[in-house]
C-alpha positions in Angstrom: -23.2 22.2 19.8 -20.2 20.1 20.4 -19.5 17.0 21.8 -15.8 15.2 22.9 -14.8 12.0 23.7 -11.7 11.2 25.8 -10.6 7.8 25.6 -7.7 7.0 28.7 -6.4 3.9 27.5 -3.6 1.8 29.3 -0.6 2.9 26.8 -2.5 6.0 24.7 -4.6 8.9 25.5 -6.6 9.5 22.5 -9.6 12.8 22.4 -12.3 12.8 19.7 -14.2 16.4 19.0 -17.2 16.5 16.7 -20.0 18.9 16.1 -23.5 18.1 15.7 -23.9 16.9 12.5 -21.2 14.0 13.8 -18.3 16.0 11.8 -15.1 14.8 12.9 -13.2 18.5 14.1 -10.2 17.4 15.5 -8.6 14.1 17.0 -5.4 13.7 19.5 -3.3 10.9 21.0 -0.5 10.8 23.0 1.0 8.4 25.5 -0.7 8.1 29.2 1.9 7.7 31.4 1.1 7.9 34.7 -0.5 11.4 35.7 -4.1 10.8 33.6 -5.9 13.8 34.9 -2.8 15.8 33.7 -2.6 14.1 30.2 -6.1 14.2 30.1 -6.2 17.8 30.8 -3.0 18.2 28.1 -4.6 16.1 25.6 -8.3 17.9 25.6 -6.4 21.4 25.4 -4.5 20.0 22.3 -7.8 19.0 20.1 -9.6 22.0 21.4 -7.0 24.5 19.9 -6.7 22.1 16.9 -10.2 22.6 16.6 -10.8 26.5 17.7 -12.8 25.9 20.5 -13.1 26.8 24.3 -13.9 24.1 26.8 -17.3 25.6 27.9 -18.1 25.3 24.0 -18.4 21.7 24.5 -22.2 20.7 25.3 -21.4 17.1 26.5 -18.2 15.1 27.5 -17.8 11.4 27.9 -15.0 9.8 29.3 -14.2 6.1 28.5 -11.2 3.3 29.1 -9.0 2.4 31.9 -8.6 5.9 33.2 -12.1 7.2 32.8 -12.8 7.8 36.4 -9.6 10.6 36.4 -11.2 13.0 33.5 -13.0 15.3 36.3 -14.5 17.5 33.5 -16.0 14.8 31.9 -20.1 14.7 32.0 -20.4 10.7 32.5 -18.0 7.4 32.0 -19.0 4.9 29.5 -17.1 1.7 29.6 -14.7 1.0 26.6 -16.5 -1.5 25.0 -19.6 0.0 24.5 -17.8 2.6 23.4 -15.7 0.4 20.8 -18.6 -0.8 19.3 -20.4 2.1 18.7 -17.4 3.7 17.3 -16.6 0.6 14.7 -20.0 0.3 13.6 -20.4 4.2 12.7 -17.2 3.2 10.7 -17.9 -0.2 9.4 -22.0 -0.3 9.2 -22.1 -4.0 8.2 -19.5 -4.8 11.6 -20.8 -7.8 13.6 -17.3 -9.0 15.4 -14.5 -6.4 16.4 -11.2 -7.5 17.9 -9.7 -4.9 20.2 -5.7 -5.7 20.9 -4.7 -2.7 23.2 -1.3 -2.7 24.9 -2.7 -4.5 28.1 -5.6 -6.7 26.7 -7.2 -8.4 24.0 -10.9 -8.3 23.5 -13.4 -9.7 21.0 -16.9 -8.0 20.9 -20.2 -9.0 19.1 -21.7 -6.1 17.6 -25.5 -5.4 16.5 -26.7 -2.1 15.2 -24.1 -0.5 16.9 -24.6 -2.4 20.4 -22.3 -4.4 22.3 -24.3 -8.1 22.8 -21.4 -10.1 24.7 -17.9 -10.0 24.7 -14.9 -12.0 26.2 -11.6 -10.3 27.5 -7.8 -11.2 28.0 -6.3 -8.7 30.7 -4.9 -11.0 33.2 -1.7 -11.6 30.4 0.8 -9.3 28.5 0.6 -12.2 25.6 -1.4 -11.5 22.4 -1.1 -7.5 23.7 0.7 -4.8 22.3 3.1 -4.8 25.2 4.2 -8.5 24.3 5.7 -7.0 20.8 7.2 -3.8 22.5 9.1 -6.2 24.7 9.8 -8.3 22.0 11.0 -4.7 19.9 13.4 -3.7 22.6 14.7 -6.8 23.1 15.6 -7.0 19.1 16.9 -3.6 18.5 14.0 -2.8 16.1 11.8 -0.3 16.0 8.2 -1.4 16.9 6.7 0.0 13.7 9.0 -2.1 11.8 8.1 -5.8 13.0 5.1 -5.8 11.0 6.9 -5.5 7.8 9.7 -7.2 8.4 7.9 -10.3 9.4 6.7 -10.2 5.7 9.8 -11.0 4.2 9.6 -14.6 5.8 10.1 -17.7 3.9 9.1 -19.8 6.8 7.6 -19.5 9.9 9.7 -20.4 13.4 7.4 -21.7 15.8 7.3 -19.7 19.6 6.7 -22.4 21.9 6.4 -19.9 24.9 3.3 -17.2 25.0 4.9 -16.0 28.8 6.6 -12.9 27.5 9.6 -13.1 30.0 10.2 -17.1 28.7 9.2 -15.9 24.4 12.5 -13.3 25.0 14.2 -15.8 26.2 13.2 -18.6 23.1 14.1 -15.7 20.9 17.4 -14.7 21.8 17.9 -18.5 21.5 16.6 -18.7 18.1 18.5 -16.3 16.9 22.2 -17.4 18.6 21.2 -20.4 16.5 21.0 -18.3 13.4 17.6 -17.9 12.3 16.7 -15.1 10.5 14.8 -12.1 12.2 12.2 -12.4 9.6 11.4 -16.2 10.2 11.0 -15.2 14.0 8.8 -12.3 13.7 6.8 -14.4 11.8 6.5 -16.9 14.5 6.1 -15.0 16.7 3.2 -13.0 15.0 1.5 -16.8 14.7 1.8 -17.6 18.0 0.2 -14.2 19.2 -2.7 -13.8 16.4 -3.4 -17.8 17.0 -4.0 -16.7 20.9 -6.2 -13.9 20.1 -8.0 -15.6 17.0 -8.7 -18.7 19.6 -10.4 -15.5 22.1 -12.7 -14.5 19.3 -14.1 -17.9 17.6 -15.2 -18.1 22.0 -18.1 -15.8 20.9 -18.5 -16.9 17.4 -17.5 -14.7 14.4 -19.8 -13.1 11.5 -18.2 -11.0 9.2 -17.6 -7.7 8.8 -14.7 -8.5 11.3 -13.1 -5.1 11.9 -9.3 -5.2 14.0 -8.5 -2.0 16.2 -6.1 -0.6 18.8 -2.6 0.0 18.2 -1.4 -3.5 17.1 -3.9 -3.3 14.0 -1.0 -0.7 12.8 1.5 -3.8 12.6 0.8 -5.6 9.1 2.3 -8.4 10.0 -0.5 -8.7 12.6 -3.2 -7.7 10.4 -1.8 -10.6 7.9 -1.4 -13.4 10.6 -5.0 -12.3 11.7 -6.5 -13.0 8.6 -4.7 -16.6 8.2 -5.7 -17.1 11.4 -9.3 -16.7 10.7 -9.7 -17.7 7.4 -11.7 -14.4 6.8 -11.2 -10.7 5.2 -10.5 -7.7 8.2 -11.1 -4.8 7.8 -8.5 -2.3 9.8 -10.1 2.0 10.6 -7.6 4.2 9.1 -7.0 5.3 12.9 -7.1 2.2 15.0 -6.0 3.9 17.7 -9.5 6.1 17.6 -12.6 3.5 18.1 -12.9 4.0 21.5 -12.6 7.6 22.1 -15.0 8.1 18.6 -17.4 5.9 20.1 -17.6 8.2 23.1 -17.9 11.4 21.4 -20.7 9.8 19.7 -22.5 8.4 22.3 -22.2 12.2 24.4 -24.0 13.6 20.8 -26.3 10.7 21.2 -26.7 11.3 24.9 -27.3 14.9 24.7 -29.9 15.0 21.6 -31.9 12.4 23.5 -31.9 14.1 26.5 -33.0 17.8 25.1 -35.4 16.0 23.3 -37.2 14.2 26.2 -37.4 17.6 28.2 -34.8 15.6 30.5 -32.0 17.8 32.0 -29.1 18.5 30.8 -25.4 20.1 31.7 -26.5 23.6 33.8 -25.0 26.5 33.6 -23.0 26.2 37.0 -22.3 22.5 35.5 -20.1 23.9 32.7 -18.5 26.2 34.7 -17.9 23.6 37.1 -16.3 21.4 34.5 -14.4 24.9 33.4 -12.6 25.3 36.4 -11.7 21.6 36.6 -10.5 21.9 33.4 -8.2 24.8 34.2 -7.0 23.5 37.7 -2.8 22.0 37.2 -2.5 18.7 37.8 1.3 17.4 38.7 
């Protein structure tokens, strides 16, 4: 039996296959754009050739994030942060706060046992989100993967007055017409953002292990700001990216086991073949 996990997040598509045993078989990301049932579609077909399989090999699918309702082969949609949690704690056992920092929203979550218990979520601003530092990127003419370690070369730290992200490009280009260095700014400007986010999580309370995922856990300078933030060690999955869609393929396994074991019913025949020809169908 197999079990997959499609995670449609807001900047990444990410899929999660596993077998029984909760063996990892393959993993794929890739940008969401705007089509999901066509990425999702893409992205599935990636990890199941990655992995040697056929679509009607997989026993149980859940979908999970922002685009979960557009995966039409999927068997049920979890919401992300149910799914976040359980994929951090089968990573990080001992995990009792998790900071999320996607490219649209921040979120802290309380963990126990692999349960979500409460939560609090920033979506309503770009600031403290990955999107904040891609616009901050473009506007320097650096690469986004390089912020993190250039911010480490700092030998001070500029204060960013403005968390807007139209009025932070603007103090920035300022900053530097006034010759500061890049490396001073970005590590500002990584401050300002973790001091946001950090100020999000101590809402809830946080008890260690604290675990940082989504794509802005990749940026070092983050990961450091985080942690002076806090005050405490974070721990960072060797695929940040993966939590969510992890979470989901484990919870399908989860879902499925419990099921056959009850007597309840599962996936029919005609079910599988249903999600088969979804699967198949072109969507432009």
């Amino acid at each position: 039996m197999y079990f997959a996990g499609v995670d449609i997040g807001s900047t990444m598509t990410k899929v999660v296959l596993m077998d029984r045993a909760g063996n990892l078989l393959s993993f794929i990301k890739g940008p969401t754009g705007a089509e999901h049932r066509r990425l999702a579609n893409e992205v599935m077909r990636e990890a199941l050739e990655k992995a040697s399989l056929q679509i009607d090999d997989i026993s149980y699918i859940v979908a999970t994030g922002y685009g979960r309702l557009n995966v039409p082969f999927a068997d049920c949609q979890i919401t992300e942060l149910s799914c976040h949690a359980r994929g951090v704690s089968s990573l990080f056992p001992n995990a009792r706060t998790a900071i999320d920092i996607g490219g649209q929203d921040a979120k802290s979550m309380k963990i126990d046992n692999g349960r979500l218990v409460n939560f609090v979520m920033n979506d309503k601003c770009a600031a403290g989100t990955g999107r904040f530092l891609e616009v901050t990127a473009t506007t320097l003419a650096i690469k986004l993967g390089e912020m993190g370690a250039i911010s480490l070369k700092a030998t001070k730290k500029i204060q960013i007055s403005n968390l807007c992200t139209i009025f932070a490009q603007q103090e920035v280009v300022a900053l530097l017409s006034r010759g500061e260095k890049l490396e001073n700014i970005l590590a500002g400007l990584h401050d300002a953002l973790t001091s946001r986010v950090a100020a999000l999580a101590r809402r809830l309370g946080i008890e260690p292990d604290l675990v940082l995922t989504g794509g802005v856990a990749k940026n070092i300078g983050m990961v450091e700001a985080m942690k002076q933030n806090l005050g405490c060690e974070i721990f960072v999955p060797e695929e940040p990216l993966l939590t969510g869609a992890l979470g989901a393929a484990i919870l399908a396994k989860e879902t499925y086991v419990k099921a056959a074991a009850a007597g309840e019913a599962l996936p029919t025949k005609s079910r599988r073949l249903e999600k088969a020809t979804f699967f198949s169908q072109e969507y432009r």
